[in-house]
N, C-alpha and C positions, 0 to 999 in steps of 0.2 A: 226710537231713542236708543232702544239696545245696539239696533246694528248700525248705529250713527256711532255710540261707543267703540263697538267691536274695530268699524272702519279704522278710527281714530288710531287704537290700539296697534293693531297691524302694521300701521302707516309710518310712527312710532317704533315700533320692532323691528321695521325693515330698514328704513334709516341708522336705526346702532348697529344693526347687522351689517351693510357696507360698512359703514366707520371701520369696525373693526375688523375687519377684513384688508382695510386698506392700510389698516396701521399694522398687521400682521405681516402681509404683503409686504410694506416698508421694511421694517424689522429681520425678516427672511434675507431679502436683498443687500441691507448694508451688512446683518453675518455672512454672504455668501463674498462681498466685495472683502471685507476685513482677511477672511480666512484665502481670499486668491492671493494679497499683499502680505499674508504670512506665510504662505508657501513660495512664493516668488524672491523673496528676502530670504528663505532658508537655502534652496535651490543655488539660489547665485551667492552665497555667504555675505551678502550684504553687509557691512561691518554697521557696530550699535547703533551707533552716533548717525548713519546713512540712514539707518532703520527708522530712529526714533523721529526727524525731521520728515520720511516718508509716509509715516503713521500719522504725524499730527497734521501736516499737510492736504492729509485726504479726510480727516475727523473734520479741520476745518471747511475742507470743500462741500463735504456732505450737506456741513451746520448750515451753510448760503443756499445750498441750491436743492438739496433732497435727493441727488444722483438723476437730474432733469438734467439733460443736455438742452441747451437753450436753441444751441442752431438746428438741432431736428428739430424741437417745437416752431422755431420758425418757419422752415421749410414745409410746414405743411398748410402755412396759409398765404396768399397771392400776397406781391409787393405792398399794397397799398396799406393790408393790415400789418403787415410785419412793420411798417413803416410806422404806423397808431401803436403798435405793443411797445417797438424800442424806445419813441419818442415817450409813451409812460413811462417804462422805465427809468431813463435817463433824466425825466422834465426836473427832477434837485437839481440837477447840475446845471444844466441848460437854463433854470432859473436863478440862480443863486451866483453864478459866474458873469462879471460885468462884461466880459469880450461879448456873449452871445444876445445882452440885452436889445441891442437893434436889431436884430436878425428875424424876419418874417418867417409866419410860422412854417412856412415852406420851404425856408433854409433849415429851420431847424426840423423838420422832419427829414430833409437829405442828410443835416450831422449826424440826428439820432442813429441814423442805421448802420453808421458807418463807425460809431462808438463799438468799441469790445471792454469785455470787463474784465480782468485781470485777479487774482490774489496770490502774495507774498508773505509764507510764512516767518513767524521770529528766524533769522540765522541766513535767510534766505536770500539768494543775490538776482536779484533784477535785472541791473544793466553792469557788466563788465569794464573795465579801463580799458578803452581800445575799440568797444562796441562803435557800429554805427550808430547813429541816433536818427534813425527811420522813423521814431513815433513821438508825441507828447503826450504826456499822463499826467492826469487828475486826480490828487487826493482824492478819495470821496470817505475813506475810515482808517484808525489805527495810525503809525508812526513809520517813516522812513529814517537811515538815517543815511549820508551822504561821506565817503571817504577817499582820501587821494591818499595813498604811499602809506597804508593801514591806521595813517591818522582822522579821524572825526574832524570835518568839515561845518556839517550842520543838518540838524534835526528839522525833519518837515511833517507837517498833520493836514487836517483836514483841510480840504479847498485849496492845498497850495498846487503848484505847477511845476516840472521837471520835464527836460526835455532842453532844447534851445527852440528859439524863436526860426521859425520860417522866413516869415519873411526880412529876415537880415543876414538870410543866404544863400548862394545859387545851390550849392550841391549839400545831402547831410556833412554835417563835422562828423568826427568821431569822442568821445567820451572821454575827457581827464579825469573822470570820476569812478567808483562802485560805487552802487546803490542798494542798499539791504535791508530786507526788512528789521525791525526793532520790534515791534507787536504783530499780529495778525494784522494784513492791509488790503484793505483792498480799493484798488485804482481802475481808472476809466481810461484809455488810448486811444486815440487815435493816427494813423497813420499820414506822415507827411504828405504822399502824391495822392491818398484822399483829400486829405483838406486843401490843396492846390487845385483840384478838380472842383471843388466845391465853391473855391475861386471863382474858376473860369466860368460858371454855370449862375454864379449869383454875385455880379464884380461891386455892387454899392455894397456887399458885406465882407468883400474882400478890403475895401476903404475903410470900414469899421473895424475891422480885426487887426488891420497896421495901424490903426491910432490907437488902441487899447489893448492889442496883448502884451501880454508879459510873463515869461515865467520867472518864478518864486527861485529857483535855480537854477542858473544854466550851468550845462553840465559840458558843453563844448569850450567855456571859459574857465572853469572851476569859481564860478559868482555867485554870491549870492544876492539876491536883487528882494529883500524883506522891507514892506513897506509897515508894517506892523511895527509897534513899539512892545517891548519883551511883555508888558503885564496886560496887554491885548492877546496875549498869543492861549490859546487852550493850556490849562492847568497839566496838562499830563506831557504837554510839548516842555513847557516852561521846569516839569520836574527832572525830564529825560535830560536836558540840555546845563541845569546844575548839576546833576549825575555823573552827563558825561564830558561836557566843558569844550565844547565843538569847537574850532579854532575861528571859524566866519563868526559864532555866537555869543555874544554875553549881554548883560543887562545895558551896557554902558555903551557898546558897537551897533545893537539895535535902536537904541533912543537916538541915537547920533544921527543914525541912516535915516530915522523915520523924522526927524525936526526938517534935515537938510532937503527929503522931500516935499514936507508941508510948507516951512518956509521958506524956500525959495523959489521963484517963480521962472522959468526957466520957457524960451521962447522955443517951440519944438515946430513949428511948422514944417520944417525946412528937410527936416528928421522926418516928419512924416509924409512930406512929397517925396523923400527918396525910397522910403518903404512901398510907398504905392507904386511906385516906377520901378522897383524889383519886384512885386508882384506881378507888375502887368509883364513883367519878362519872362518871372518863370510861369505864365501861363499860356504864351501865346506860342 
């Protein structure tokens, strides 16, 4: 009984002892990161305001990921698991987003991988006026907000979409818009000649994806495309956008949008034979 105790004890001891070794470890490392980004900032005279953006930036990057680089940990294991880890990662999205609802889980194991995750701090600019628009991005946390000519277009959160639609065109557009952060965000991308290939390789979900996507903004038109009515939209969307009085947003332009989608019934077939017939073109 004693050395069943003793065992126990040890077993227990040596357990707190990693722990805390590993949380020392940790702790070592992000002082060793902090103090390279404050000698690098002194060096090159960084100015405040460059500094302070740069600092909370990498505070935030830490708080998500612990200074894990996600692509070396992928790289160390064969396609098929990397393929099982992204698709966990990813599966909110992949669930909760009605485009990907049809999609077998063997498309969506080729989305998963092919997802990158992204974060934008407050202040912080995204996509440029002028940028091409190679990717679409998924809210997944935090506030965007959307601007043409340094005026407020409109506020976006969680699960909306930015980007322009694929398939309503042959070649990327380019951006009438900036996109900047408002809160700490962070988003999910994907890249347009990924998802074309993913097309080509699964064409009944390339039919699914023309009858159902949408993004929440296109940023090739400067649109906003909110099927939501304003007291549906997250509390903290709904406080930013009183706040700041986006020119696409107000309580009386969203109710408006969201009646004239619900009631009226609108014959899209014809709309969506020609999506499919652009897709089959840019894949073939």
């Amino acid at each position: 009984m004693f050395g069943l105790k003793a065992f126990l004890s040890a077993a227990i001891f040596g357990s707190i002892t990693t722990i805390i070794i590993k949380l020392t470890q940790g702790a070592e490392e992000l002082k060793e990161m902090q103090q390279s980004i404050d000698d690098f900032i002194k060096h090159h005279r960084i100015s405040k305001q460059l500094a302070k953006q740069m600092q909370e930036s990498f505070d935030h990057e830490w708080k998500n990921t612990k200074g894990i680089d996600m692509n070396s940990i992928l790289k160390m294991f064969p396609e098929c698991i990397q393929a099982d880890i992204c698709l966990h990662l990813n599966r909110e999205l992949l669930n909760n987003c009605p485009v990907f609802e049809d999609a077998t889980e063997v498309t969506l194991r080729t989305l998963a991988i092919l997802f990158k995750s992204t974060h934008v701090p407050p202040g912080d600019t995204l996509i440029h006026q002028g940028d091409l628009l190679y990717s679409i991005y998924f809210i997944r946390g935090g506030q965007i907000e959307i601007l043409r000519n340094n005026e407020s277009q409109a506020i976006l959160g969680r699960n909306d979409i930015l980007g322009e639609n694929p398939c309503n065109t042959v070649t990327p557009g380019k951006s009438r818009c900036v996109v900047r952060g408002l809160t700490y965000c962070t988003l999910n991308k994907i890249h347009r000649d990924d998802l074309l290939q993913v097309f080509q390789l699964h064409p009944d979900f390339a039919q699914s994806f023309a009858e159902k996507f949408r993004v929440t903004f296109d940023l090739r038109q400067c649109e906003l495309n909110e099927s939501k009515p304003f007291h549906k939209l997250d509390d903290e969307v709904q406080m930013l956008i009183r706040q700041r009085r986006p020119k696409l947003q107000s309580d009386r332009r969203l109710s408006v949008l969201s009646q004239r989608e619900e009631g009226i019934i609108v014959d899209c077939s014809m709309k969506q034979i020609f999506k499919i017939c652009l897709i089959q073109k840019l894949i073939d």
